[in-house]
C-alpha positions as a Python dict, from the first residue, in 0.01 Angstrom:
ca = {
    (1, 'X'): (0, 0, 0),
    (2, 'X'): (42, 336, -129),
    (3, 'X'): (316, 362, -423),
    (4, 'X'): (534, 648, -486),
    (5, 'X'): (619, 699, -847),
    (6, 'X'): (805, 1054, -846),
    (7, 'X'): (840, 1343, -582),
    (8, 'X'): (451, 1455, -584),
    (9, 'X'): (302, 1163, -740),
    (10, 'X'): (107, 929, -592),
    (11, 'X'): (-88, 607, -676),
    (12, 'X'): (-361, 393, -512),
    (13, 'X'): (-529, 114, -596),
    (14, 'X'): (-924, 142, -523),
    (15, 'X'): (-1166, -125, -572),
    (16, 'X'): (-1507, 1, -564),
    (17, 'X'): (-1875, -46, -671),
    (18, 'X'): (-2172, 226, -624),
    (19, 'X'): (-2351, 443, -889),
    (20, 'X'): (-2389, 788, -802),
    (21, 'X'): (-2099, 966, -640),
    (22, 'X'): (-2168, 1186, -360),
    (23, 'X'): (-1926, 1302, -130),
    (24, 'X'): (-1913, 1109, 211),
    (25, 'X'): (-1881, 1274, 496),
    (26, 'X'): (-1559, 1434, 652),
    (27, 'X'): (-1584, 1489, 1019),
    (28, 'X'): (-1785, 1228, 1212),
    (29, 'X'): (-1533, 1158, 1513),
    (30, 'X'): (-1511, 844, 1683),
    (31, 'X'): (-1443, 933, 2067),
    (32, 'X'): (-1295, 603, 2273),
    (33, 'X'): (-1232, 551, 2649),
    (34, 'X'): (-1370, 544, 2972),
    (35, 'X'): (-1708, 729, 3054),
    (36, 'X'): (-1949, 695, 3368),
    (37, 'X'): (-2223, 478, 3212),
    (38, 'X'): (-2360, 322, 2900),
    (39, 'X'): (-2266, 27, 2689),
    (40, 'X'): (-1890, -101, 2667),
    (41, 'X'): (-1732, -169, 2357),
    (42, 'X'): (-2036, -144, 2153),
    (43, 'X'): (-1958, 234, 1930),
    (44, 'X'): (-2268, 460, 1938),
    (45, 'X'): (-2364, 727, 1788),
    (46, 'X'): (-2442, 1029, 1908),
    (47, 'X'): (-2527, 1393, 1761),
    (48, 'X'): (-2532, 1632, 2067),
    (49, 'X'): (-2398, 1679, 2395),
    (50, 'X'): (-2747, 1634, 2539),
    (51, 'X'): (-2767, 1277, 2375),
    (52, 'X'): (-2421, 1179, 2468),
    (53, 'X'): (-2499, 1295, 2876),
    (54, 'X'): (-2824, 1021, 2850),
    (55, 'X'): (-2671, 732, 2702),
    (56, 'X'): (-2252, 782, 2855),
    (57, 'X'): (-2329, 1011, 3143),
    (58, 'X'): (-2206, 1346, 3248),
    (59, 'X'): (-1852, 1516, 3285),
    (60, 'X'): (-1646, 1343, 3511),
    (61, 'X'): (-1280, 1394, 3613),
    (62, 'X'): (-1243, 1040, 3609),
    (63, 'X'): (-1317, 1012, 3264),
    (64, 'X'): (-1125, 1265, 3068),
    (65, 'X'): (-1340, 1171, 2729),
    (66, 'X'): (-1661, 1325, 2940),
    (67, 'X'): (-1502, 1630, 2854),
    (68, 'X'): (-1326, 1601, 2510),
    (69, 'X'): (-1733, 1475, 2354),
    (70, 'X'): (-1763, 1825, 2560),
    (71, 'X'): (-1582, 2059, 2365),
    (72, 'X'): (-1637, 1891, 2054),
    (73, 'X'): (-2001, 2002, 2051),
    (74, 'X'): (-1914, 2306, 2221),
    (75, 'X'): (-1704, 2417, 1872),
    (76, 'X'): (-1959, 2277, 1704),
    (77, 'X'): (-1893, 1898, 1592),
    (78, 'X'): (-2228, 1770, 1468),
    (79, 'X'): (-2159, 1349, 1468),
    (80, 'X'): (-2001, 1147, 1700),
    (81, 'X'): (-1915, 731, 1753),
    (82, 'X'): (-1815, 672, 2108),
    (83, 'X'): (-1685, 322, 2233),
    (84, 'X'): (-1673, 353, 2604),
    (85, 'X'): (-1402, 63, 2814),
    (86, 'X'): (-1395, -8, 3086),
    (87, 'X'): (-1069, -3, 3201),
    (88, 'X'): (-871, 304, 2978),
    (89, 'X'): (-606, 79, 2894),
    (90, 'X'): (-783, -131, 2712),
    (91, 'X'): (-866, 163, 2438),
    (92, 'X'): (-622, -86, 2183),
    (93, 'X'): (-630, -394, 2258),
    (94, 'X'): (-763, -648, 2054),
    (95, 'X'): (-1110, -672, 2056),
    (96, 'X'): (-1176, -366, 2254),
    (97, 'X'): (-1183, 8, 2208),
    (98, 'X'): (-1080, 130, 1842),
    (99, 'X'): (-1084, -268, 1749),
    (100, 'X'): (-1480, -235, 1742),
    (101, 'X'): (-1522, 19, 1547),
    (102, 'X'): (-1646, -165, 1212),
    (103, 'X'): (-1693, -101, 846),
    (104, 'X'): (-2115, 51, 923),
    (105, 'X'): (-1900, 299, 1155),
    (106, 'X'): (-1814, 581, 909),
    (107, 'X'): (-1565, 786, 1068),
    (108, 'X'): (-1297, 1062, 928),
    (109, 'X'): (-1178, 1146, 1251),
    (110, 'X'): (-1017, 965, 1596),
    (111, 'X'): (-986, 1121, 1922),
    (112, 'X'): (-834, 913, 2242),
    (113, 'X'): (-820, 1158, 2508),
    (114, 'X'): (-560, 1038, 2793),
    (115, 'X'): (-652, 759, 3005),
    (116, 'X'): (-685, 913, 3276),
    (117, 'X'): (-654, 1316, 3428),
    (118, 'X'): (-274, 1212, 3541),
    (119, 'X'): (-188, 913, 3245),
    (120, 'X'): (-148, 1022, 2890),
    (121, 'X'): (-195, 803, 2592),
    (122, 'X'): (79, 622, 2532),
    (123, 'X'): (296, 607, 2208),
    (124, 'X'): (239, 226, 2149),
    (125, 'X'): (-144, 348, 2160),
    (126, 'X'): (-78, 589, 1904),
    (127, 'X'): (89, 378, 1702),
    (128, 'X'): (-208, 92, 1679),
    (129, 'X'): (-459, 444, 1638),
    (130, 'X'): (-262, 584, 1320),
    (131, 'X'): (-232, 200, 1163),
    (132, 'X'): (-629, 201, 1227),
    (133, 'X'): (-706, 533, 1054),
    (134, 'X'): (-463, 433, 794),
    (135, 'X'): (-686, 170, 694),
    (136, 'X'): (-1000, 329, 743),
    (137, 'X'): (-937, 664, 549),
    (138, 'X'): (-886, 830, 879),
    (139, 'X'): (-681, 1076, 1086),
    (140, 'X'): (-608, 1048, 1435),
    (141, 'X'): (-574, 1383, 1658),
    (142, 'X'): (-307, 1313, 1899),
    (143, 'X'): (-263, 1499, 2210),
    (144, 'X'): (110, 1600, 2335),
    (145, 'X'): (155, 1447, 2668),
    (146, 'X'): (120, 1716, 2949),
    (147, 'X'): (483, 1710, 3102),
    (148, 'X'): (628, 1749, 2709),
    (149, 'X'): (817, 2093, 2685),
    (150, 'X'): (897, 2267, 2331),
    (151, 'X'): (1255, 2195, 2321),
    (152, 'X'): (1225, 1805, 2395),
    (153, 'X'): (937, 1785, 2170),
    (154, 'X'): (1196, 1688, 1867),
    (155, 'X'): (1327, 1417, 2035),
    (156, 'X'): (1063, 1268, 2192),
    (157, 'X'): (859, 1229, 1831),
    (158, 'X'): (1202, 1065, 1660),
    (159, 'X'): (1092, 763, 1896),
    (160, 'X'): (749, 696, 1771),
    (161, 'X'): (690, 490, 1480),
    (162, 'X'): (378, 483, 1345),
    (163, 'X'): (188, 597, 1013),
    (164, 'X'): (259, 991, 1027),
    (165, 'X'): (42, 1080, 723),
    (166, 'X'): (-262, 966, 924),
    (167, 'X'): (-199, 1167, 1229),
    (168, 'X'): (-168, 1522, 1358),
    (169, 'X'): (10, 1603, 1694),
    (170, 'X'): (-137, 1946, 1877),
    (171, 'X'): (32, 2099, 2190),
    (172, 'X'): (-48, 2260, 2476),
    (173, 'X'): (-330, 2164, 2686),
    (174, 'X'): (-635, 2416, 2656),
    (175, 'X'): (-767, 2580, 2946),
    (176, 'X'): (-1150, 2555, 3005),
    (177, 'X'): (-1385, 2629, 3276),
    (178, 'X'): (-1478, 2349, 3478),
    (179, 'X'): (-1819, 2337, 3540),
    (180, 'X'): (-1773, 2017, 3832),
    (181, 'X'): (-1527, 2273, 4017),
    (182, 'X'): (-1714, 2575, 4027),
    (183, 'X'): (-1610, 2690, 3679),
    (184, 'X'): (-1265, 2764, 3772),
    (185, 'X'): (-1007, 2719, 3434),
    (186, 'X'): (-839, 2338, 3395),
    (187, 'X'): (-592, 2211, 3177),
    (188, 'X'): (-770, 1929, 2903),
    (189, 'X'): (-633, 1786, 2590),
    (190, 'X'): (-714, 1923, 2348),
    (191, 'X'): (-813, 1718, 2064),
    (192, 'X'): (-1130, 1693, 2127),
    (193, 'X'): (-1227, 2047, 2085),
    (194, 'X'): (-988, 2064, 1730),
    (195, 'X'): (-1193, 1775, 1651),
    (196, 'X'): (-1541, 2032, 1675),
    (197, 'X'): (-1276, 2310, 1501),
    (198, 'X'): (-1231, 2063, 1199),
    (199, 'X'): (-1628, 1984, 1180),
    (200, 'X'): (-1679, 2333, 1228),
    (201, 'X'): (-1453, 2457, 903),
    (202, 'X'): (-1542, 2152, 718),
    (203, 'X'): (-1888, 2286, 715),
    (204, 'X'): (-1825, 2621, 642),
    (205, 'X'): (-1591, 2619, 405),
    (206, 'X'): (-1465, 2241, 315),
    (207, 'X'): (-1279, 1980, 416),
    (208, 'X'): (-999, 2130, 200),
    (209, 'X'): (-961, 2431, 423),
    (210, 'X'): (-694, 2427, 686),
    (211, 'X'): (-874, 2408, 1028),
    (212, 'X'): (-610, 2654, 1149),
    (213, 'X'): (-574, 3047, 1161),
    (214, 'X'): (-725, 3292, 1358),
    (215, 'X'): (-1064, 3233, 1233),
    (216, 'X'): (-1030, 2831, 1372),
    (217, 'X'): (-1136, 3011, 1741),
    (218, 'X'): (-1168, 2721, 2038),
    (219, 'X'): (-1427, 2827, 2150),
    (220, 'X'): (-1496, 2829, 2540),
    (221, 'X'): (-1109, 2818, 2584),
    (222, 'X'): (-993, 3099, 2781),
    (223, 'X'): (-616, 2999, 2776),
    (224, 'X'): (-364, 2750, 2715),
    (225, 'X'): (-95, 2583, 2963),
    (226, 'X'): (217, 2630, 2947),
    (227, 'X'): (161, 2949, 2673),
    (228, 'X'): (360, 2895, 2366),
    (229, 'X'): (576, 3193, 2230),
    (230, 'X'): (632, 3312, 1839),
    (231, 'X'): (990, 3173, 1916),
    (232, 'X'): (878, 2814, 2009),
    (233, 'X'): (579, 2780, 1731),
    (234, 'X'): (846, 2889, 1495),
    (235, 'X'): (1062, 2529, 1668),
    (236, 'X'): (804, 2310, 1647),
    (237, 'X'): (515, 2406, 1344),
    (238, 'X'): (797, 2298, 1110),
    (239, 'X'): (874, 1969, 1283),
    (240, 'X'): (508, 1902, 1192),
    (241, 'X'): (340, 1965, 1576),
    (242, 'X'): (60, 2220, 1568),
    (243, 'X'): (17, 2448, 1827),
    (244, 'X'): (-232, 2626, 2041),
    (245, 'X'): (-211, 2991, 2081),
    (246, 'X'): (-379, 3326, 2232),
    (247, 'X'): (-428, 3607, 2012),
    (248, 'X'): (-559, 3970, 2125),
    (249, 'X'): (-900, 3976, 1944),
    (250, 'X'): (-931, 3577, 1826),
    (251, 'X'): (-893, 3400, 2206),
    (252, 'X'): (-733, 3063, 2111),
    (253, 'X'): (-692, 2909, 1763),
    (254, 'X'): (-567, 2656, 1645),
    (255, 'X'): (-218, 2766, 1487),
    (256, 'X'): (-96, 2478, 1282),
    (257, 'X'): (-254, 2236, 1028),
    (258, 'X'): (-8, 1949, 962),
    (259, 'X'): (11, 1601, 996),
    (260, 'X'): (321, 1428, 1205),
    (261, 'X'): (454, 1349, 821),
    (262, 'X'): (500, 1736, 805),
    (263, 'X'): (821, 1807, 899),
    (264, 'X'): (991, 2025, 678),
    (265, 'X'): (1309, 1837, 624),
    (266, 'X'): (1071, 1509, 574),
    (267, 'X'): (932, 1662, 197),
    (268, 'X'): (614, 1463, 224),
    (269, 'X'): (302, 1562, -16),
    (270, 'X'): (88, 1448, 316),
    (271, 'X'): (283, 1755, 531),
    (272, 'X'): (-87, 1922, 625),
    (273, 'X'): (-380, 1749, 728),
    (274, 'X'): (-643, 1942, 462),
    (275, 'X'): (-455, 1779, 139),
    (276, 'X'): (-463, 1414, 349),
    (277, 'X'): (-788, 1500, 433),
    (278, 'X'): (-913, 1616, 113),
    (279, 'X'): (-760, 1330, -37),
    (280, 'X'): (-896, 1024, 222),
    (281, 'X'): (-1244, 1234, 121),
    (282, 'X'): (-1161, 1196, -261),
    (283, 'X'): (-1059, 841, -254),
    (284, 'X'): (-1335, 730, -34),
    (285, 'X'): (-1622, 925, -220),
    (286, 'X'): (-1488, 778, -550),
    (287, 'X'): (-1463, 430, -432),
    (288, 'X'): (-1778, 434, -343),
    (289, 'X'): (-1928, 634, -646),
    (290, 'X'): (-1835, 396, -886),
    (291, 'X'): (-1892, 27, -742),
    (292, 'X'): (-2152, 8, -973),
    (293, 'X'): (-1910, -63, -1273),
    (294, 'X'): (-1889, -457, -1108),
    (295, 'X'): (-2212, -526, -1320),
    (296, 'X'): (-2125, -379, -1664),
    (297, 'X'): (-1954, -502, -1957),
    (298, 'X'): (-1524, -367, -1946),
    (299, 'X'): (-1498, -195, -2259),
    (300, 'X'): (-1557, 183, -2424),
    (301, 'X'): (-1896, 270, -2275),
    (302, 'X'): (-1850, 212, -1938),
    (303, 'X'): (-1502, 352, -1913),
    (304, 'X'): (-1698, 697, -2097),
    (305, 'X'): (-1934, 639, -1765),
    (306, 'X'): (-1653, 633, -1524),
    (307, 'X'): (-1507, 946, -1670),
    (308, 'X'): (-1804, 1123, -1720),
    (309, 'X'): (-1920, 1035, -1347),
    (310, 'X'): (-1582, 1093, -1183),
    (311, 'X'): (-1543, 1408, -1385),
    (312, 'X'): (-1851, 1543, -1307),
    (313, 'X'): (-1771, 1462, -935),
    (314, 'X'): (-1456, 1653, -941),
    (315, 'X'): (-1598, 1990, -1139),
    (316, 'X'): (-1836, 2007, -851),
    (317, 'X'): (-1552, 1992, -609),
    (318, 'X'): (-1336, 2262, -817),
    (319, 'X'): (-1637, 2489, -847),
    (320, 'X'): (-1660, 2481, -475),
    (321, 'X'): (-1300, 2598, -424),
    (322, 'X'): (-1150, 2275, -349),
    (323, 'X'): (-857, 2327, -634),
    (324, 'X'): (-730, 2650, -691),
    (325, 'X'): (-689, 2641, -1014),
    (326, 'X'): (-850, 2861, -1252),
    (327, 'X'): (-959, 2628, -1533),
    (328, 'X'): (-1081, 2270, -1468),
    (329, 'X'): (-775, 2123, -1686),
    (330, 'X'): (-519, 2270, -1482),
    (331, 'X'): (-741, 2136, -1135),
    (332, 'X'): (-744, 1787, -1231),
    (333, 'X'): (-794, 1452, -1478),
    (334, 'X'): (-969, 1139, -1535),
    (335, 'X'): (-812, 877, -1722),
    (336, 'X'): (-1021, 529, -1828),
    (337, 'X'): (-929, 372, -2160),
    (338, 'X'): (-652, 146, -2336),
    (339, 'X'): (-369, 408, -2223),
    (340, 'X'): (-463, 234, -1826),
    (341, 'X'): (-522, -100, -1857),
    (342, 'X'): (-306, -358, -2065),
    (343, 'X'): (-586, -643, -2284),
    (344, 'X'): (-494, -837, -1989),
    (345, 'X'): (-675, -624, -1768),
    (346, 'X'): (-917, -600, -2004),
    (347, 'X'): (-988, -943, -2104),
    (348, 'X'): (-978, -1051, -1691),
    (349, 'X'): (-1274, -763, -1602),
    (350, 'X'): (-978, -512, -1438),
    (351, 'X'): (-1132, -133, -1517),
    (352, 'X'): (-834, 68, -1389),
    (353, 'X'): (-866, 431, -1355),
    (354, 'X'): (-613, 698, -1283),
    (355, 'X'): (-741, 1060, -1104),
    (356, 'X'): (-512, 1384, -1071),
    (357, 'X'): (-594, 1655, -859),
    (358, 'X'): (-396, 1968, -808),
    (359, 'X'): (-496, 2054, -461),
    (360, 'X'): (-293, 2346, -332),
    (361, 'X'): (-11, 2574, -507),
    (362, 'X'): (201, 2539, -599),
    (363, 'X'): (154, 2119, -674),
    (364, 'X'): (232, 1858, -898),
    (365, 'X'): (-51, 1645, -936),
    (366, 'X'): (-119, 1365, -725),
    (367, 'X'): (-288, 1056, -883),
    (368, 'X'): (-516, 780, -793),
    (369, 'X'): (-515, 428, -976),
    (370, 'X'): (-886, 304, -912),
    (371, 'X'): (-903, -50, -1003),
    (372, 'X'): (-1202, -286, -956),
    (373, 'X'): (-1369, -580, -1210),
    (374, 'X'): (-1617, -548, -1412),
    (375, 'X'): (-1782, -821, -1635),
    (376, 'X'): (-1546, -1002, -1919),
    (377, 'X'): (-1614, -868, -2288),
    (378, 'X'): (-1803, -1145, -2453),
    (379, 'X'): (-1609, -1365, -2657),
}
């Protein structure tokens, strides 16, 4: 489990074993519930709408998730899991639904659009979906149930209890043209559509740039239902729910970019979901990038390797924009020697690692502790 050391600082243990570090991807989305065909409880990929229609089916009303896979190619998501079940309620349960998704099914991002056109997820649902992505270096987009109004919104949320860093909460439904009723505008969830927004920015500019603003368009929206006013996204962006809005000029955006740990009065470092997200990218790449210390000898050279390779990873990153600081130093640090690990560690084959990254300013730094064994010094 995570440990908190001071406001700001944060520690993880990693265990890890791979040479090269390359960054893993950010944005595959793993869609589950019901569709009108394919195989059930068995996640497959897909990478276009066209390749989802001959293995799931097309859009149906039945099957709300028809149209969420939609829209997330429509904004342009690129990579998709879906685990279709048969019966909706099932998306959680134990051997079914998000419970199939295994380790060779990478995903960054969880969408569970509502069960049906009239039944919205529920919270227990939510719950299990957040303690999933919390284990798998995940976030899960949850979609405010349709009857919610601004001003109960508060409430409603202080009943849930689930992992809030690993979860962001978007409101109202988006209005789309139907194309199985003549093209006329519906109401949908939207989280499959902010899904395609978050693939779409990732791409462009990185996974550390809020997929929010009047630049994060949703595109073949038209509207959103029930509108929300500068008065109520003032109420609820700091209470950590992100909103949906129309803008002269930019259609519908996104207008928020924070997890459910974001409310103001809360004073998390997870508040939005680009530093999570940055940071499930950063832990996962590294773990990864460095298993192959299991095979080498714990002392001086190899913890020079780990720096040099973990370093190296993280100029890359910083020369991309993903720190705003001006001068490496002041971005982050890599720590691997006697000040980390005790002879204990040592002598037992512990490597233990600590990584700082600065990620947005004003910010302490928030720190890793990678730890994984490595052979025993010889005697």
């Amino acid at each position: 489990m995570p440990e908190y050391l001071a406001p700001g600082v944060y520690i993880e243990e990693i265990t890890g074993r791979t040479r090269s570090i390359e960054g893993v991807p950010t944005s595959t989305t793993a869609f589950v519930g019901a569709t009108t065909d394919g195989p059930v409880d068995e996640p497959t990929r897909v990478a276009s709408i066209v390749e989802f229609e001959r293995v799931f089916g097309g859009l149906s009303h039945a099957a709300p998730l028809t149209y969420a896979v939609s829209q997330f190619f429509a904004n342009e998501g690129r990579d998709a899991f879906v685990v279709r079940v048969e019966d909706p309620r099932h998306v959680a349960e134990p051997g079914h639904g998000i419970h199939v998704l295994g380790a060779d099914h990478d995903f960054q991002i969880l969408v569970i659009p509502p069960l049906t056109a009239d039944v919205d997820v529920p919270p227990a649902t939510w719950a299990e979906a957040a303690r999933v992505c919390q284990d798998r270096r995940a976030i899960v987009l949850i979609d405010a149930p349709a009857a919610w109004e601004p001003g109960d919104i508060e409430a409603e949320l202080a009943t849930w209890e689930l992992p809030r860093e690993n979860a962001a909460l978007y409101y109202p439904r988006v209005l789309v043209p139907d194309p199985l009723d003549g093209d006329r505008p519906a109401p949908f969830a939207p989280s499959g559509a902010v899904a395609g927004v978050m693939a779409r920015t990732d791409l462009a500019r990185g996974v550390w740039k809020a997929p929010a603003g009047t630049g994060a368009t949703v595109m073949g929206a038209i509207g959103v239902t029930p509108p929300v006013t500068e008065a109520e996204g003032r109420l609820l962006n700091p209470r950590g729910v992100n909103t949906l809005r129309e803008f002269p000029g930019h259609g519908v955006v996104v207008w928020g970019a924070r997890t459910l740990a974001g409310d103001d009065r809360a004073g998390s470092e997870w508040k939005y979901d680009n530093v999570r997200r940055l940071f499930l990218f950063l832990e996962a790449s590294i773990d990864r990038g460095i298993q192959w210390a299991v095979f080498e000898p714990n002392d001086e050279p190899l913890w020079a390797q780990l720096r040099q390779a973990i370093g190296s990873f993280l100029f890359g990153l910083w020369s991309d924009g993903a720190f705003p600081a001006n001068k490496p130093e002041d971005a982050y640090f890599v720590r691997c020697d006697r000040t980390t690990m005790t002879q204990d560690d040592i002598d037992n084959g512990r490597v233990i690692c600590l990584v700082g990254v600065a990620p947005v300013k004003p910010a302490e730094f928030v720190i890793f502790r990678f730890s994984q064994q490595a052979q025993r010094p010889d005697p």
